[in-house]
C-alpha positions as a LaTeX table, in Angstrom:
\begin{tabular}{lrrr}
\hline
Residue & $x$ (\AA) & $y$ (\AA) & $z$ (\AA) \\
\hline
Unk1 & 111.84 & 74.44 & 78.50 \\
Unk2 & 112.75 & 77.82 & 79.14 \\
Unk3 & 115.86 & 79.79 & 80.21 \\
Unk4 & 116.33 & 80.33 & 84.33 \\
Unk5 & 117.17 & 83.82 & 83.92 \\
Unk6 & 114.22 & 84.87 & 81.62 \\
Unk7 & 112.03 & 87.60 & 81.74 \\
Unk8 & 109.26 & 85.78 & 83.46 \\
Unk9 & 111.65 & 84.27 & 86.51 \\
Unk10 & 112.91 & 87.57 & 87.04 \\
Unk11 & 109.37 & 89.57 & 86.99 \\
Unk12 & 107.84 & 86.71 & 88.85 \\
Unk13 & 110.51 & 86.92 & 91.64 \\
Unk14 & 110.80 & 90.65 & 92.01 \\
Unk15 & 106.85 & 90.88 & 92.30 \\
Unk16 & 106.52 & 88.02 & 94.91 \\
Unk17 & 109.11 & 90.32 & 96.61 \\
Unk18 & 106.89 & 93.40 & 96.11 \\
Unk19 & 104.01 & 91.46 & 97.44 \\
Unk20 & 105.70 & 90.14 & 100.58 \\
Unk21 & 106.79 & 93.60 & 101.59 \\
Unk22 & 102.97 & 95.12 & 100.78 \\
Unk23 & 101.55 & 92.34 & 102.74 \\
Unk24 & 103.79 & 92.97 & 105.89 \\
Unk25 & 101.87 & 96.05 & 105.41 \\
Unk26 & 98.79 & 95.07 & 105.39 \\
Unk27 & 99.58 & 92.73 & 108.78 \\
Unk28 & 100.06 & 95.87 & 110.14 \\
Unk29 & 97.21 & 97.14 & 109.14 \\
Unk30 & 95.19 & 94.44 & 110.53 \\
Unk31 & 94.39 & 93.32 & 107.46 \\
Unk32 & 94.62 & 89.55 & 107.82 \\
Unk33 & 92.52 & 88.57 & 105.04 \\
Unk34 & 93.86 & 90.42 & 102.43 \\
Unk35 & 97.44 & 89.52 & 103.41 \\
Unk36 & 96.99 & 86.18 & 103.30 \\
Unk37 & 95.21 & 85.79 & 100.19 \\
Unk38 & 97.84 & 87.87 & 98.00 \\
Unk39 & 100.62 & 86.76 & 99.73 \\
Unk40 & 99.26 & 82.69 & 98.57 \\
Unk41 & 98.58 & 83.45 & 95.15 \\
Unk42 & 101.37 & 86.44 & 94.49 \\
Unk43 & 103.60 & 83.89 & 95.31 \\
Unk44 & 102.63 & 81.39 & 93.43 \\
Unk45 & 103.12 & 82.74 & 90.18 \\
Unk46 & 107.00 & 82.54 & 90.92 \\
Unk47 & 107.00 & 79.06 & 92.27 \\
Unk48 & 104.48 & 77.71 & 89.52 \\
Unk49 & 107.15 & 79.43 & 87.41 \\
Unk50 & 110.37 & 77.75 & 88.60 \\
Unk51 & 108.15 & 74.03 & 88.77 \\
Unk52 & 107.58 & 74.91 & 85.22 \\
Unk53 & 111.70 & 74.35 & 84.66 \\
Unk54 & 111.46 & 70.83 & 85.60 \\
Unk55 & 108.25 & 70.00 & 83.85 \\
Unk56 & 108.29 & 66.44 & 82.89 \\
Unk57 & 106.51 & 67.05 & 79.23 \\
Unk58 & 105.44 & 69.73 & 77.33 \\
Unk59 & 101.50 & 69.31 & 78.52 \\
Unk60 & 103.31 & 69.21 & 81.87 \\
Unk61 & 105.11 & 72.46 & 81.29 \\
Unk62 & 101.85 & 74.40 & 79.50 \\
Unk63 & 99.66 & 73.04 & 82.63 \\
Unk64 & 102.13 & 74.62 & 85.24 \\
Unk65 & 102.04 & 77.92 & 83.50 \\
Unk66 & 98.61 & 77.91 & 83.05 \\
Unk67 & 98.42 & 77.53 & 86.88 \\
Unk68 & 100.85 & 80.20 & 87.24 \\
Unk69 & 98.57 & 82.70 & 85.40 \\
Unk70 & 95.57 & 81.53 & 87.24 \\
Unk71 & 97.29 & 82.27 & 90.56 \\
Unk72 & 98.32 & 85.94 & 88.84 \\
Unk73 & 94.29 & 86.50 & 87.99 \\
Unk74 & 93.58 & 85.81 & 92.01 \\
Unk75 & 96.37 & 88.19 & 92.65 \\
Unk76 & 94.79 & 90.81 & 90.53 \\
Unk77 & 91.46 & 90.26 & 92.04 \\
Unk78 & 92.90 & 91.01 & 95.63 \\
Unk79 & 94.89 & 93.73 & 94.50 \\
Unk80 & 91.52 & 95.37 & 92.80 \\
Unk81 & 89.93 & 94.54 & 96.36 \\
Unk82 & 92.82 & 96.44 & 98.36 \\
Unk83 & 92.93 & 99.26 & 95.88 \\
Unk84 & 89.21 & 99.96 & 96.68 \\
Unk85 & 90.48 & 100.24 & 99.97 \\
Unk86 & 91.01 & 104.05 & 100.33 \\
Unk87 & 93.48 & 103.05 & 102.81 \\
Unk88 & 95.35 & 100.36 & 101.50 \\
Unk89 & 98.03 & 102.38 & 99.29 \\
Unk90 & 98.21 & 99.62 & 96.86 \\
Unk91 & 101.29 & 100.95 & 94.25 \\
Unk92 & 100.26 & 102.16 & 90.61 \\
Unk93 & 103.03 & 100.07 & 89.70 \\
Unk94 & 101.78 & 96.17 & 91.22 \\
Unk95 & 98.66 & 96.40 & 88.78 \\
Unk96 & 101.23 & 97.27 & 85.32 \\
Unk97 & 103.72 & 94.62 & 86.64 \\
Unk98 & 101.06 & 91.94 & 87.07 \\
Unk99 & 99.21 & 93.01 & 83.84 \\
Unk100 & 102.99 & 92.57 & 82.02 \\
Unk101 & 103.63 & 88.84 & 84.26 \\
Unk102 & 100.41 & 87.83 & 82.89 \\
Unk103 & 101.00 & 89.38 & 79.29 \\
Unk104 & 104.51 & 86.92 & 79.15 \\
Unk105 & 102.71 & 84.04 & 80.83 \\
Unk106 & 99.80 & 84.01 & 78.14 \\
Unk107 & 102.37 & 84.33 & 75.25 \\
Unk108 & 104.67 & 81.36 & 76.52 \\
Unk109 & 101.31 & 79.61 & 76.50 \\
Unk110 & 100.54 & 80.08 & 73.16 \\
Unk111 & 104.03 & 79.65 & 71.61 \\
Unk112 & 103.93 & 76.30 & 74.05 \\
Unk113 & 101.22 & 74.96 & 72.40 \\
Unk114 & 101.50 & 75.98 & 69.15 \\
Unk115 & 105.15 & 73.96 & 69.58 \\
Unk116 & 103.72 & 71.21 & 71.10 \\
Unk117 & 101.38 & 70.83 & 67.36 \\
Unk118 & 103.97 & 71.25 & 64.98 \\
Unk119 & 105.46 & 68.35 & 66.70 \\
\hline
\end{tabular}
C-alpha cells in the first residue's frame, strides 16, 4: 500500500532505535516503569508500520495505522511524563520526531480513506 523505504518506515525505525537506547537509560536509572512503557508503545509504531505493508484490505491497512498512531500518542504521553522528570534528560529532539511520525501517520490516514471513497 505503501513503499518499504518511505518516510514513515524510516522515521518509525530510527525512533524505535532512539527509544531503545533512552530506555537502556532509564534501566539504569531505575526507572522500570517508564522504560517499559515507552519502550512497548515506541516500538510499536514501527512494527504497526511494517504490518501495515501486508495489510489484507484497505480498512485493514487504515486500521493498522491508526493503531500505529495510537501507540505514538502513548509514547508522547510517557515522554511528557519523563520530561517532567528533572532528571530524566529526555532529548529536545524525541518530542519534534514523534510530533513529525505522527504528522505522516495522520496524513496517510486521510489520503487512505479519502482513496478508499473514491473507489
Amino acid at each position: 500500500m505503501f513503499r518499504q523505504d518511505g518516510p514513515i518506515v524510516k522515521k518509525s525505525t530510527e525512533f524505535a532505535i532512539k527509544m531503545i537506547k533512552y530506555c537502556d537509560f532509564l534501566n539504569a536509572r531505575k526507572q522500570f516503569v517508564f522504560s517499559n512503557q515507552l519502550l512497548k508503545s515506541s516500538t510499536s509504531i514501527g512494527a504497526n508500520v511494517f504490518e501495515a505493508q501486508y495489510a489484507e484490505s484497505r480498512l485493514d491497512f487504515i486500521h493498522k495505522m491508526k493503531i500505529a498512531l495510537k501507540e505514538a500518542n502513548e509514547t508522547r504521553y510517557w515522554l511528557t511524563l519523563c520530561e517532567k522528570m528533572e532528571d530524566l534528560n529526555v532529548e529536545k529532539d524525541s518530542l519534534k520526531d514523534l510530533n513529525e511520525i505522527m504528522a505522516i501517520l495522520s496524513r496517510i490516514i486521510i489520503t487512505s480513506k479519502k482513496n478508499l471513497n473514491q473507489n
